[in-house]
N, C-alpha and C positions, 0 to 999 in steps of 0.2 A: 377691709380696712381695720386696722390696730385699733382696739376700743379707748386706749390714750395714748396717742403717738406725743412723740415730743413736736417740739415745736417746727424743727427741719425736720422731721418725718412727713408732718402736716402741709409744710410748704412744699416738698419736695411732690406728695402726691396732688396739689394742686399745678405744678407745673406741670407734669404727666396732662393733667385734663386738660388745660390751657395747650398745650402744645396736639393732642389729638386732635382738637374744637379747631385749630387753627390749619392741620390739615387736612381738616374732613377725613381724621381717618379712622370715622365715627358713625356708627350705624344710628339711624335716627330712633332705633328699637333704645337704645344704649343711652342715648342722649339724653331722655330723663331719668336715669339713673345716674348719670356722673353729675349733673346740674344739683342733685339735691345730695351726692356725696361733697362735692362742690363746695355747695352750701354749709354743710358741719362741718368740713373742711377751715373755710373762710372762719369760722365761730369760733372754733379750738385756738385757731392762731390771734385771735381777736384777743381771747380769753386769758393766753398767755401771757401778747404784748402787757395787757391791762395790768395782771398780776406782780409781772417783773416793773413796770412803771410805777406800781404801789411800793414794792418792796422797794427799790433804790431810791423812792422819796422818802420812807421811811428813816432811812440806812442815813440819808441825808441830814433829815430831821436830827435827828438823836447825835451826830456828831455835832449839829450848832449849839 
């Protein structure tokens, strides 16, 4: 995993896990390692949303 993917880099490889998980075509040795890539997966893009949600209120702010 990219040590800061963008933001569709980050969703794109949670689809990747989401789509093995759904056809079991996942070794259960594997299974806790994608859950907890997964997991900073879910975060990064968490972290983005959040950042660009502040910025365009900002961006807002200052035009009124």
């Amino acid at each position: 995993m990219k040590e800061n993917p963008t933001y569709t880099e980050a969703f794109e490889q949670l689809q990747q896990i989401v789509k093995q998980m759904e056809d079991a075509d996942i070794s259960v040795d594997d299974l806790a390692d994608n859950i907890k890539k997964a997991t900073k997966l879910i975060k990064i893009c968490k972290d983005k949303l959040t950042k660009t949600e502040e910025e365009v209120n900002k961006t807002i702010a200052e035009l009124s």
